[in-house]
N, C-alpha and C positions, 0 to 999 in steps of 0.2 A: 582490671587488667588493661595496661595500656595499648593500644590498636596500633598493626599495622602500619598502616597507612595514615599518615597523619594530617592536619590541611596543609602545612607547609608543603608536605612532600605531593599531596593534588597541587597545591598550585603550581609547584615551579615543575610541575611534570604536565599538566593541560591548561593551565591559563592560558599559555600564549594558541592552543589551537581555541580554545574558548573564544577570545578575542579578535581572531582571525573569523570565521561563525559568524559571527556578531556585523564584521564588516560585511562581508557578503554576503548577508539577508539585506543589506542597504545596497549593496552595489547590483546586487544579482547578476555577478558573472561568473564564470564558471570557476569550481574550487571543488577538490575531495582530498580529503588528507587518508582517503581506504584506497591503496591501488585495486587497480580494474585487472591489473592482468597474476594472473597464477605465479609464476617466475618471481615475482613480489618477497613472497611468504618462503619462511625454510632458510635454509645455509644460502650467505650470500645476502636476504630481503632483511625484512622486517625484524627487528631484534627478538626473540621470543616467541617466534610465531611459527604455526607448523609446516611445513615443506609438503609438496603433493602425498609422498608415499604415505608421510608423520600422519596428514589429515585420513589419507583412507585409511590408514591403517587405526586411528582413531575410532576411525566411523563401524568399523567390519568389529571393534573391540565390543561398539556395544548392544551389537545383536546377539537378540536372544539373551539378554541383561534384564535384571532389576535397578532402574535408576530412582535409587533413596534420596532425597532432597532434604531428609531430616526435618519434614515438617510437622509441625504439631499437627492431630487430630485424623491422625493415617488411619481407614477402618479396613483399608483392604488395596488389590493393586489389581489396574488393568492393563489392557493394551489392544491388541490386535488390527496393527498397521498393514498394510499387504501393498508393497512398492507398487506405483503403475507400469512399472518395470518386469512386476513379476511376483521378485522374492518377497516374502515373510520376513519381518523385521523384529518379529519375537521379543521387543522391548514393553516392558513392565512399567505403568508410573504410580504411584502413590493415589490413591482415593481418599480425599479428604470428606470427612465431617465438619458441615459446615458450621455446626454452632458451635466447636472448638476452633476449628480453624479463623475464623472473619473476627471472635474477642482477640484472638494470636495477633493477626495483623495490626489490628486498633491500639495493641498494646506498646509499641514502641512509635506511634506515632508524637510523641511530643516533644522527642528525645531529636528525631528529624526536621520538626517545626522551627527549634531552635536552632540547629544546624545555619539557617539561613539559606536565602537563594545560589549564594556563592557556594559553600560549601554542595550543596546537593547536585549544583550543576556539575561540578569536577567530578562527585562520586561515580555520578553517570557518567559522566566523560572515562571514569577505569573501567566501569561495565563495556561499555564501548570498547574500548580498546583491547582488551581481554577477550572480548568476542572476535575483535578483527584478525587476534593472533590465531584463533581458532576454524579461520572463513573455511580452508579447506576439507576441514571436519565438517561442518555446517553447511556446504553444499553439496558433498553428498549426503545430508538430511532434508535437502530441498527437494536434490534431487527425487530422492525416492519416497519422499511424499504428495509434491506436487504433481510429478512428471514429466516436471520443466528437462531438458539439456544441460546435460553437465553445465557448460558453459553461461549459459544462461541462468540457473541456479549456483553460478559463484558469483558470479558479477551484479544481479538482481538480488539473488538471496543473502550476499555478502557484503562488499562494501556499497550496494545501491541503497540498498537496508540501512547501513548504518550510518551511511548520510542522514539519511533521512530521520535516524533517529537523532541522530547530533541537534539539524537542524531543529527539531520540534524544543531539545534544550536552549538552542539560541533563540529559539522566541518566548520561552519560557524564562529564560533569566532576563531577559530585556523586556517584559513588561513589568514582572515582580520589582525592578529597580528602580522603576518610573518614579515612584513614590521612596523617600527618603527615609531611612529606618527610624532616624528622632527627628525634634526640630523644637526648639524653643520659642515660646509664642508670648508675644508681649503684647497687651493693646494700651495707647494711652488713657487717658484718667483726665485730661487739664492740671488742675492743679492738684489732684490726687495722686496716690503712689500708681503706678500701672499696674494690669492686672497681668500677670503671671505663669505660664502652665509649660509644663513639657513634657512632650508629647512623643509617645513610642506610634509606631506603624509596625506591625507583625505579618506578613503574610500567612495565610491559614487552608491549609487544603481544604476540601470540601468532604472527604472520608474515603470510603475505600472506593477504589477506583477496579471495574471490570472490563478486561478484554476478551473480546470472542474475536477467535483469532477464524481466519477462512483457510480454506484446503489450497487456494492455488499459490497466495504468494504471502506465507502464516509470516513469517518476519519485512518481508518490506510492508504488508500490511498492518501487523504488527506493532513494530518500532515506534512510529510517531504517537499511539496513542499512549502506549508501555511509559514512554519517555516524558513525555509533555507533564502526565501525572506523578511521577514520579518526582521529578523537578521540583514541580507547585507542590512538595509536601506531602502527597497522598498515597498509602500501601496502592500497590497495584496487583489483581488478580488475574491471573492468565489461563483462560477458559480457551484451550485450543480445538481447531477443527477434530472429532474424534479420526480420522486418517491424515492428522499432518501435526502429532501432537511432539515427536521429538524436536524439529529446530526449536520450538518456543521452549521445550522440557531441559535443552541444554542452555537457553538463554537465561531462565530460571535459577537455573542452578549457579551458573558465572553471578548473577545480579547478588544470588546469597553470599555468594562468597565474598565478596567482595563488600559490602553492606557490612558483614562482619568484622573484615579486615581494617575497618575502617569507624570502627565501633561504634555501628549500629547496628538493630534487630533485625538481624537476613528475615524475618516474618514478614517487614515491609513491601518482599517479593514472592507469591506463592502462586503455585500451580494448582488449576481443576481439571483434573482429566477426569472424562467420567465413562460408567457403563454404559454397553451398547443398548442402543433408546432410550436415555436415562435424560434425556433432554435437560440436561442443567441450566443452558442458559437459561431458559424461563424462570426455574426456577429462583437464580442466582439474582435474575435482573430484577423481580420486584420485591427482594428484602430489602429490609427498610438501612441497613447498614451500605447498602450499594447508591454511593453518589454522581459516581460519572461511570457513563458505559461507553465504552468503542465498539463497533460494530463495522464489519465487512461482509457483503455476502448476498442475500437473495432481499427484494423488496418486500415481500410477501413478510418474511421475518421482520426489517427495518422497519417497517409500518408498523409490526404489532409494539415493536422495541418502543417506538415514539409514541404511541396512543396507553401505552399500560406503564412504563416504566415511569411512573409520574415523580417520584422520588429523588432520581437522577436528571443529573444535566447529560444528554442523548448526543453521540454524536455518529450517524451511518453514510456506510459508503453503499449504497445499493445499486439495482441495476440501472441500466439507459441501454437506448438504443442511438449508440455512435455512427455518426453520416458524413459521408464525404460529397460534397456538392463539386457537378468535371462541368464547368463553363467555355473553357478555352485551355491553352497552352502554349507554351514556345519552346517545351522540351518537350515532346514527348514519349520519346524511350523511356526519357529519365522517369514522367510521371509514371509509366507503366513498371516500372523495376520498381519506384519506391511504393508504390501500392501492393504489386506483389510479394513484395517483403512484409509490410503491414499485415497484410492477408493472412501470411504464413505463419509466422512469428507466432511461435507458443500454442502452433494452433489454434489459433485467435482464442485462447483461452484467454484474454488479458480484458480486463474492464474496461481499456482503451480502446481496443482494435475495434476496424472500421466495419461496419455492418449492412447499412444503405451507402447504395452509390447510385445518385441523382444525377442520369445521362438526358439531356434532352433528347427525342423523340427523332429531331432533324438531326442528329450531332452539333460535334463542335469543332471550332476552327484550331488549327495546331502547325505548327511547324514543318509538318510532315503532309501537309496538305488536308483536307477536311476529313472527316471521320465521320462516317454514321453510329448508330447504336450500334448498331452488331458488327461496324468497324471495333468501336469500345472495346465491346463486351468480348468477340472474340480475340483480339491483340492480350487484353488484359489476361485472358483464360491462356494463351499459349507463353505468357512473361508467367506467371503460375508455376505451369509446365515447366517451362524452360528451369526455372530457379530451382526445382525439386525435382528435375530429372533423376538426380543421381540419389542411389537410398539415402548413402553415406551421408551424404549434404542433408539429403533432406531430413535425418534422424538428428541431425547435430541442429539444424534449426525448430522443426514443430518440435522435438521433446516426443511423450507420448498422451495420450488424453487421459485426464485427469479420473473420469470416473465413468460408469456403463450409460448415463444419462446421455452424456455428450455423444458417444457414439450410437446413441439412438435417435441424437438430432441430425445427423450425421444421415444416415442410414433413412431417414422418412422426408429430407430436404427435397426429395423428387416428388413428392407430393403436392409442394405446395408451387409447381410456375415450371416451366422450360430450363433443365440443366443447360444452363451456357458449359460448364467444368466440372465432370463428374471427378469426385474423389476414388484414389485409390489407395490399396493399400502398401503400407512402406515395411520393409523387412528391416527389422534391427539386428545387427550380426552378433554385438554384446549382447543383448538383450531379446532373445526369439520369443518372449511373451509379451512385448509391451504390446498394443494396441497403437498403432498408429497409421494417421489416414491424412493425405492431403485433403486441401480446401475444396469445396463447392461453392461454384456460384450457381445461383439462379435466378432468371430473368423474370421479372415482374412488371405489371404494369400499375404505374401512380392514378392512374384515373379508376382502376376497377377496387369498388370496395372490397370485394371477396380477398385483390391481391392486397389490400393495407390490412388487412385481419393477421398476415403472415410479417410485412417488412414492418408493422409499428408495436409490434411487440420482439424481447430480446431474445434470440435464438443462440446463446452463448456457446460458442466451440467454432470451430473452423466452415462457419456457413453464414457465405454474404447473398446480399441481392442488389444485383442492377436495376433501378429502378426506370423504367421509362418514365418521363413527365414530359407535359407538353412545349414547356421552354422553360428558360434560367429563372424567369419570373416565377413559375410555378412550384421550380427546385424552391427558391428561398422560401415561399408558402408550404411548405412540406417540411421542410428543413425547421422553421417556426413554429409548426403543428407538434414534431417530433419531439422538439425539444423543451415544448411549455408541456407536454401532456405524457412524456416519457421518460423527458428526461435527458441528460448526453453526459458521458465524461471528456468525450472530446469530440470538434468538429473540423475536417479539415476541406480548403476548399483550391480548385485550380480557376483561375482565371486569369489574361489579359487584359481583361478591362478596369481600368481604373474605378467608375463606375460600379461594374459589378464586385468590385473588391468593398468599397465602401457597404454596398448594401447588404452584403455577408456579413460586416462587421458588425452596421447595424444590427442585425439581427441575432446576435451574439453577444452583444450590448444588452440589449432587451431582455433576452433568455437567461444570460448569466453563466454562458458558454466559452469554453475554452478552445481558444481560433489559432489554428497550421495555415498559412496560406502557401502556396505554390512549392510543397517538399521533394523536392529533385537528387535530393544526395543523400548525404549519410545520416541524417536524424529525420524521423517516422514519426508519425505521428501517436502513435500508441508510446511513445515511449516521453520521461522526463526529467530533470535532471533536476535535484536535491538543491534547494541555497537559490534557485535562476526561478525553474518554472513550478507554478503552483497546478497539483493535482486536484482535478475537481475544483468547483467554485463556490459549493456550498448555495447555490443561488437556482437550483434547479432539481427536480426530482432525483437524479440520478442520485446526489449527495447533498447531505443540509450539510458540510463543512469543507473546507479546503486543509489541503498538504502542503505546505503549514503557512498558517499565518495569524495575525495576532487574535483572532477569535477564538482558535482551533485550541488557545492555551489561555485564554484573560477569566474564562467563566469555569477555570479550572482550580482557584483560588480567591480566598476574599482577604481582602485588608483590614485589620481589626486594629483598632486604636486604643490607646491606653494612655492616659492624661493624667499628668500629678501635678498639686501644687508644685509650685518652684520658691 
């Protein structure tokens, strides 16, 4: 049966954004070909894509649904989602058997292999695009699984997501090409005839690829692992958080479709949703058919991932504990607004957001004339305030918390050190069940062991600490401590000294940290941008690999050669 979709009809439909990609991962300047803003999508945007009401109306279709994926080796079907919002989300996914299922996947894999890198990057380039036409659909599946904000969960969940999966394809076709698919190979002889061969180059996935997808952000974290493997030739399995299993369950499903339309075996893309305590990953990650694993999510798990899954090439994002080192300033509103924001932001439920803040003891010098700590600490706690005075604002920025843990770190934060900023509670007007609490801070001291038992481990949700230390000397020692022995995904620092600039960097050099200096305006340090800045560094406990770069995709495929007489 002739397919759909044909190469012609991928190429002259995504070559040129392919190639567009391709430039800016060299240039790294800014580029998304997914709009940011809603208005985009529907009558009027994007050709094909759904408009606000289309996407909710999408989304409300499939609660309380059974979504069939048509996968081989169905023995049964689960679900039991429950929004952080509130409602029951009543959706059904397929339970696969795995020893029907993983031969399923393996079985169309050669038919892809031959495809080549070109061909598979475009396919994904449709999956992509197919999702993008869907973003409104698919952020309210963010939303009411994470318990991100709308907004936040279209923009993150949607086209930041699928940046990022583009991108992990443009690193994925540009190393696959490195090397030349043939090449004829002569040596001389002297006076003899020369000797002869020529010579294929094959790229070869490594086999079935598994994602464990996380509960806060299952498609931007997601995406680049889904993709990367996909690309390099390898089925991909989609092992999502059991409470954030529809966005990746609908990205599934686009990937089948599509993989068909385009005549190959939708198998290459299947879903594991499993029963409640049925711990799948473990089990998934050390059969002997599973070659590369993505991972997001707690360190406790990403240790076991890397020490057992010997089979697979491992790649985890796990936790750190992210620090912001306050040296000096020459804005300082601005520093206090853009920290506040940081703070807030998703509930610092973000793997980025900032968690130590290293104030010297004496303060520091600023624009506004000198600061002590509890100048700091207090300013900082009333820009807090200030930002989330109003519910409205402040329900459209935190979201709501993600799951009962959080809000019990939440809740025991007065235990450990002096509330500088107790949290309250925020009323959501759509939503009178979410759970939502502004930030805490709490004041600690860097010299008392008792208080490093609490700021050098990660208290993930919306609870920071100001850390007293005895000067900026003592911050970068801390700041170096944290980061060899914990970990960071990101570190951001204020200063006016040239000086102290450098030796943050040093130290950031060292560690294999990813460095904000002095962020006064509209970009935060918790946040990244797709194609420009790389997530994680791979170079420090918090993550063995970066978002994306030519590692995160080279050990995801091997080159096999094939030599004949000529």
């Amino acid at each position: 049966m002739a397919s759909a979709l044909t190469p012609q009809q991928l190429s002259e439909t995504h070559r040129p954004t392919l190639d567009q990609a391709l430039d800016v991962i060299s240039t790294r300047a800014y580029w998304s070909p997914h709009p940011e803003h809603p208005k985009a999508y529907g009558e009027g945007g994007a050709p094909g894509s759904l408009g606000a009401a289309e996407g909710k109306a999408a989304f409300d279709a499939l609660l309380g649904t059974r979504l069939d994926l048509g996968q081989p080796g169905t023995d049964g079907w689960v679900g039991g989602e429950v929004s952080p919002y509130g409602p029951e989300l009543g959706v059904e996914y397929p339970h696969a058997d795995l020893d029907v299922l993983l031969p399923a996947m393996k079985a169309g894999t050669a038919a892809w292999r031959a495809a080549g890198p070109e061909v598979r990057a475009l396919v994904c380039l449709e999956i992509l695009s197919r999702i993008s036409s869907r973003t409104h659909e698919l952020a309210h599946a963010v939303m009411h699984t994470s318990g991100q904000a709308f907004m936040m969960a279209f923009q993150a969940g949607g086209p930041h997501a699928q940046d990022r999966g583009l991108e992990a394809v443009a690193y994925a076709y540009r190393e696959q090409v490195r090397t030349p698919e043939t090449a004829d190979w002569s040596k001389p002889q002297g006076k003899r005839d020369p000797l002869k061969l020529h010579k294929s180059f094959i790229t070869s996935g490594r086999g079935v690829a598994l994602v464990i997808g996380c509960n806060t952000f299952p498609t931007w974290n997601g995406y680049p692992g889904l993709f990367a493997s996909l690309a390099t030739g390898n089925p991909v399995l989609v092992k999502p958080h059991p409470r954030a299993v529809l966005p990746l369950a609908l990205t599934v499903s686009i990937a089948r479709e599509v993989l068909g339309e385009a005549g190959f075996d939708p198998n290459l893309v299947a879903l594991a949703a499993e029963r409640p305590g049925e711990g799948i990953a473990k089990t998934l990650a050390v059969r002997p058919e599973i070659r590369i694993i993505d991972y997001t999510g707690s360190t406790a798990f990403g240790d076991w991932l890397e020490e057992n899954a010997r089979q697979a090439q491992v790649y985890t994002e796990k936790a750190g504990v992210n620090t912001i080192v306050v040296d000096s300033t020459d804005d300082y509103r601005g520093m206090l607004a853009n920290l506040a924001f940081s703070l807030s932001l998703y509930s610092g439920q973000m793997c980025t957001t900032p968690q130590n803040l290293l104030i010297p003891r004496d303060g520091i010098a600023t624009d506004d004339g000198a600061k002590s700590y509890d100048d700091v600490v207090a300013d900082l706690s009333a820009a807090v305030t200030g930002l989330l005075g109003d519910d409205a604002r402040a329900s459209a920025l935190l979201g709501a918390l993600v799951n009962p843990d959080v809000r019990a770190r939440v809740e025991a934060a007065g235990e450990l050190g002096e509330v500088a900023l107790e949290s309250r509670t925020v009323a959501n007007a759509e939503f009178p069940d979410a759970v939502v609490r502004t930030p805490v801070v709490v004041k600690l001291d860097g010299t008392k062991p008792d208080d490093g038992a609490a700021y050098l481990s990660e208290c993930f949700g919306p609870v920071s600490f100001a850390v007293a230390v005895e000067s900026t000397a003592a911050a970068l020692d801390l700041l170096r401590r944290t980061i060899r022995e914990k970990g960071a995904m990101t570190v951001g620092a204020y200063t006016t000294s040239p000086e102290v600039e450098r030796a943050i960097e040093d130290v950031c050099l060292d560690e294999s940290a990813q460095l904000s200096l002095n962020l006064t305006g509209g970009v935060y340090v918790n946040q990244t941008a797709a194609f420009s800045d790389f997530h994680g560094s791979g170079g420090n406990p918090a993550a063995n690999a970066a978002l994306c770069d030519a590692a995160f995709v080279a050990n995801r495929f091997r080159v096999v050669e094939v030599r004949r007489q000529a």
